[in-house]
Every structure is written in structure tokens, then in C-alpha cells.
C-alpha positions as CSV (number, residue, x, y, z in Angstrom):
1,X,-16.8,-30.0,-3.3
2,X,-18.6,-31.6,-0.5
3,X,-19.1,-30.3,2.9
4,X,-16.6,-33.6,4.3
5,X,-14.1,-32.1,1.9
6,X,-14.4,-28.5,3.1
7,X,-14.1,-29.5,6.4
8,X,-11.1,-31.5,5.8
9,X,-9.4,-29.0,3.8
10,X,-9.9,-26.5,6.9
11,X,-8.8,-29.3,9.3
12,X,-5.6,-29.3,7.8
13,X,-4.1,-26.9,5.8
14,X,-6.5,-24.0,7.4
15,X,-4.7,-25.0,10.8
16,X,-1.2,-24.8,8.9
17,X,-2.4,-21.7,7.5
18,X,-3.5,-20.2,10.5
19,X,-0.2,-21.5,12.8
20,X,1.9,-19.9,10.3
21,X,0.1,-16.6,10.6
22,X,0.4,-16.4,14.2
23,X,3.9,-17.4,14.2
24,X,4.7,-14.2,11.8
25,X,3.0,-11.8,14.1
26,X,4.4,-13.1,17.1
27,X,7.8,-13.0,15.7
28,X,7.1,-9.2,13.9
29,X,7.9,-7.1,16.6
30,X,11.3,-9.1,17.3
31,X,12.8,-8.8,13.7
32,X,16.4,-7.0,13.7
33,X,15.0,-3.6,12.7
34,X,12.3,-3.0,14.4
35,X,13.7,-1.9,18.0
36,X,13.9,1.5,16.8
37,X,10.1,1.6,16.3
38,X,8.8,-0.7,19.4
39,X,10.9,1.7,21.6
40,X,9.2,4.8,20.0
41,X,5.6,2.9,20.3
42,X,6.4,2.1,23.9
43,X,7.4,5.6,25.3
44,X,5.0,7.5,22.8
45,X,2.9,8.2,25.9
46,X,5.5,9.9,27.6
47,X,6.3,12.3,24.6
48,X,4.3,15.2,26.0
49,X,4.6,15.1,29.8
50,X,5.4,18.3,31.2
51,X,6.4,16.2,34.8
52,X,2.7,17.0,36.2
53,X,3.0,20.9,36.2
């Protein structure tokens, strides 16, 4: 394989490639199970307050 060929290859398919990866972890946290989990990771830093005292 030639460098024109590696290039092309990434031109194309490594932008389809990379597209569809993004799409997938954009789309993770919104999956139907998963509100359990993001609501745990977003109030894990309140697990511990003691209200300032």
C-alpha cells in the first residue's frame, strides 16, 4: 500500500469510523438503563456532606 492509498483509506472509512464512535458515546449516557447510574455519578459529591458542620 501506498501512502495515496493510506490516506484515502483514512479519508473515508477512518471518518466513518471515527463519526460512528462519537455517535456511541454521545448517545451512552442516554440509553434506557443508565439513569440509575448518571443520577448516582451526578450527586456522588454530595454523598458525604455533613450540611457544613
Amino acid at each position: 500500500m501506498s501512502y495515496n492509498d493510506l490516506r484515502h483509506l483514512a479519508d473515508s472509512w477512518g471518518l466513518v469510523l471515527m463519526t460512528g464512535i462519537f455517535l456511541v458515546l454521545v448517545l451512552w449516557p442516554f440509553r434506557p438503563g443508565a439513569r440509575d447510574r448518571n443520577h448516582q455519578a451526578a450527586t456522588m459529591i454530595f454523598r458525604d456532606d455533613d450540611d457544613g458542620q
